[in-house]
C-alpha positions as CSV (number, residue, x, y, z in Angstrom):
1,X,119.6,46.7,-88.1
2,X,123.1,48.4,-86.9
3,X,125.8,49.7,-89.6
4,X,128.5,46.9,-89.2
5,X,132.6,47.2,-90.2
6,X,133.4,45.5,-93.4
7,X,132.5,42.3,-93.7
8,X,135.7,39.9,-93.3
9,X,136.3,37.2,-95.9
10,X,137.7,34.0,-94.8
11,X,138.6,32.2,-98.2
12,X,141.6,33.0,-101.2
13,X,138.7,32.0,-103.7
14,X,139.0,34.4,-106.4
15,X,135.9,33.5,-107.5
16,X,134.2,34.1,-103.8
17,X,135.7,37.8,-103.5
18,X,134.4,38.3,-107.1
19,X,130.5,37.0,-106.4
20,X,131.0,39.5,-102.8
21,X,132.4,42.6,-105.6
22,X,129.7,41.8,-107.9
23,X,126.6,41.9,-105.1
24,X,128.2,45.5,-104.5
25,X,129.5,44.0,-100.9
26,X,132.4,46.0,-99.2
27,X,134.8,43.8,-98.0
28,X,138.3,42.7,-96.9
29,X,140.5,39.3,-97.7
30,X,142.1,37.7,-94.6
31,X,142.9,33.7,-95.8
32,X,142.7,31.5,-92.8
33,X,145.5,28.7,-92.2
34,X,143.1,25.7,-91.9
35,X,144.2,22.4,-93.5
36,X,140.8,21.3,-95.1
37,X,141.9,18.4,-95.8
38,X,143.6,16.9,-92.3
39,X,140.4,18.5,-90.8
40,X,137.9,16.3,-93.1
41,X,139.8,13.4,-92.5
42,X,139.7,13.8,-88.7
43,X,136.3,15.0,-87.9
44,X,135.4,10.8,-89.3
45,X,132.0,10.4,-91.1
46,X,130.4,13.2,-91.9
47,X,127.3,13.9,-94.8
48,X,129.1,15.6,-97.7
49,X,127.1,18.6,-96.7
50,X,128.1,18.4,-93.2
51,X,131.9,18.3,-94.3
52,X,131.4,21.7,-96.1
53,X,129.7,23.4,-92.8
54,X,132.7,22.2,-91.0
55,X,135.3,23.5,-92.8
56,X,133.9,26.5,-93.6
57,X,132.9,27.0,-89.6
58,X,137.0,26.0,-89.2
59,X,137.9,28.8,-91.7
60,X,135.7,31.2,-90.1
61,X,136.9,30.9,-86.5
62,X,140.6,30.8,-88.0
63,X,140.4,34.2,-89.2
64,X,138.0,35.5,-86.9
65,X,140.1,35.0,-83.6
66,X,142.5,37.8,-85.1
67,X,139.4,40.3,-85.8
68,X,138.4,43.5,-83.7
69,X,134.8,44.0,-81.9
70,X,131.7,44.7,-84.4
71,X,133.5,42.9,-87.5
72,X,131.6,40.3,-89.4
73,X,133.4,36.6,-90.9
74,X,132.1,34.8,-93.3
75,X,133.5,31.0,-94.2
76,X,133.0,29.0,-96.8
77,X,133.4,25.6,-98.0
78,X,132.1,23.5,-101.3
79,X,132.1,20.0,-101.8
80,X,130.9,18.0,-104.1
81,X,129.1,15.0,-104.2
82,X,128.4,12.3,-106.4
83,X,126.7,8.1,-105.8
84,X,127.0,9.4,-102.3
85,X,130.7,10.1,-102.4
86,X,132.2,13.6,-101.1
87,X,134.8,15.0,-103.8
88,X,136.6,18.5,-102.3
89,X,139.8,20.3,-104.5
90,X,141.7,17.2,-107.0
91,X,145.1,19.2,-106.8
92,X,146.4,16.6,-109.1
93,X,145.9,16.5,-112.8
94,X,145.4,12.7,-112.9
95,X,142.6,12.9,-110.3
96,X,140.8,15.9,-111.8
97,X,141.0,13.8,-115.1
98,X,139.9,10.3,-113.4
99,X,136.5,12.7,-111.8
100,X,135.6,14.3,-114.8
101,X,135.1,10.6,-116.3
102,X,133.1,9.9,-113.1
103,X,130.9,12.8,-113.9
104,X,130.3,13.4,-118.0
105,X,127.1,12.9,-118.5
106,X,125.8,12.6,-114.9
107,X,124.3,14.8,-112.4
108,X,125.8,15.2,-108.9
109,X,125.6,17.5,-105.9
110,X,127.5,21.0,-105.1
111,X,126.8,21.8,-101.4
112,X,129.1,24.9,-99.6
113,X,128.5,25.7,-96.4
114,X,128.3,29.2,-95.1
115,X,129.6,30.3,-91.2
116,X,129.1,33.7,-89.9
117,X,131.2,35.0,-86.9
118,X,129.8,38.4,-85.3
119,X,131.8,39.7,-82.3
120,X,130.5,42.1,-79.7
121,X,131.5,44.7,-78.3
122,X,132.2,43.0,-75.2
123,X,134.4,40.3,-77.5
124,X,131.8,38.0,-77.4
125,X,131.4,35.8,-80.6
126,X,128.1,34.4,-82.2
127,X,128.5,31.7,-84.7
128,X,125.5,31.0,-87.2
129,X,125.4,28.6,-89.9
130,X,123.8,27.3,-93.3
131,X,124.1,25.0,-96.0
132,X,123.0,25.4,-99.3
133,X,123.1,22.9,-102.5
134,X,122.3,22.5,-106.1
135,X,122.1,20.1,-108.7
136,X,124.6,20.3,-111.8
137,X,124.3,18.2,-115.0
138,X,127.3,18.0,-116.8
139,X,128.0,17.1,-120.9
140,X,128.9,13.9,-122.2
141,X,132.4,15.0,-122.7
142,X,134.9,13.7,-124.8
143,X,138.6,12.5,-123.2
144,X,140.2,15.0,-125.5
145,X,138.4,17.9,-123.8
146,X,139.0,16.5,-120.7
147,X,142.5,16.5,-121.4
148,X,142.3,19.7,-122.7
149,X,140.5,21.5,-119.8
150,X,142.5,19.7,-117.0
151,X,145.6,21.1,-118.7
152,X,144.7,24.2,-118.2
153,X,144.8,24.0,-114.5
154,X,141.7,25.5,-113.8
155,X,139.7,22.5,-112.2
156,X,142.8,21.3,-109.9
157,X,142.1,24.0,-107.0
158,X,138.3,24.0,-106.9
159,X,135.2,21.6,-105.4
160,X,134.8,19.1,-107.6
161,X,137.2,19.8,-110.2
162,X,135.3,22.3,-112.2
163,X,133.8,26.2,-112.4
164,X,130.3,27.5,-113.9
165,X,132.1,30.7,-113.9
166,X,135.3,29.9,-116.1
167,X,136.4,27.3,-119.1
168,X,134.3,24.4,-117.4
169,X,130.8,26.5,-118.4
170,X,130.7,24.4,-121.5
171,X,130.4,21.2,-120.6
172,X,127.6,22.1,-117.7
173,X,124.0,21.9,-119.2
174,X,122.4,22.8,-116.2
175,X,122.0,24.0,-112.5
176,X,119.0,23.1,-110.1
177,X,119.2,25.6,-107.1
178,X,121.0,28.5,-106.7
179,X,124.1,28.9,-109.1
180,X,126.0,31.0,-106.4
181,X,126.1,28.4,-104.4
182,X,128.1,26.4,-107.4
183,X,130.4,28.9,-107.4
184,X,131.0,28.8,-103.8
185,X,129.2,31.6,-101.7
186,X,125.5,32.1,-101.8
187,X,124.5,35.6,-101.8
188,X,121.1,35.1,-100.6
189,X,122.2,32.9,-97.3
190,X,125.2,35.4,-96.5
191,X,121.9,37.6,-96.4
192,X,119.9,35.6,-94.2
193,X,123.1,35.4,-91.9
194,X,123.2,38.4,-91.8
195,X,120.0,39.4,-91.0
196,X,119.9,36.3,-88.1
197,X,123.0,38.7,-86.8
198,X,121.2,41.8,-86.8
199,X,123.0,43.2,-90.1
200,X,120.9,44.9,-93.3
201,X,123.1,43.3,-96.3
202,X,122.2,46.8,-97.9
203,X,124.4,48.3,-95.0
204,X,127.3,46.3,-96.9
205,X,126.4,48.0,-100.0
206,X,129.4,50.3,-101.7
């Protein structure tokens, strides 16, 4: 396993940079310029989960034509899905309000994809890819604490329109799978990638 650069992530999530900090994972913040949502709509019908791997492949190779030899790029992407239906970022308060009615009390489907860029030394660039999903349950909440939460703003910029790891913790009863990948980057795939690259994850270590 060789001693790679600082690994290069391709999102503004807060909450992605914080999971990367966290798992003791040196790395850097370059946001990409992809339009996720003119990409989804002209890639035509894709699998919830396969919309996730291609945005976050788009966001990776966004960033990564900028990056020098031996760095590493990691994309991501999370959509959710519920009765079949792909749900991505609500922006708008009265959307994140109209989901959350869709979803009290039900169970739906987080999936974010995960793309890795290694480049060579030669400039050559290897792109490897996964997607991961879990199940999340969500409380029978009430409209006054849907009203509540979507005023806060916190579910208009995320998959879904809601966080485990912020104000929406309380109305989710549970996760099946891996709850990184609920809050957007899976730990234990970046570390898969990784190793599929040639790269220890403990070489990211701080």
């Amino acid at each position: 396993m060789s001693s790679p650069a600082p690994l290069v992530l391709a999102s503004a999530s807060p909450a992605r940079t914080k999971l990367l900090s966290d798992a003791g994972i040196t790395h850097i913040v370059k946001v990409s310029e992809v339009d996720e949502d003119a990409l989804a709509a002209a890639a035509g019908p894709l699998t919830p989960a396969e919309t996730a791997l291609l945005l976050a492949r788009a966001k990776a190779e966004s960033v990564a034509s900028g990056t020098r030899a031996g760095e590493l790029v990691i994309g991501c992407d999370s959509i959710f899905e519920l009765d079949g239906t792909a749900y991505g970022k609500p922006w708008e308060p009265s959307v994140a309000k109209e989901r959350w009615r869709l979803m009290r009390g039900r169970s739906g489907m987080l999936h974010t994809g995960h793309w890795l860029i290694s480049t060579s030394d030669a400039g050559a660039r290897i792109g490897r890819g996964e997607v991961t999903s879990a199940v999340v349950t969500f409380e029978d909440v009430s409209d006054a604490e849907i009203d509540a939460y979507v005023a806060t703003g916190e579910p208009l910029q995320v998959a879904g329109a809601f966080t485990i790891d912020g104000l929406a913790g309380a109305f989710i009863t549970g996760i099946e799978g891996d709850p990184h990948t609920v809050v957007g980057l899976s730990i234990s795939t970046l570390r898969r990638l990784l190793a599929a690259a040639g790269v220890s994850i403990t070489g990211l270590w701080r």
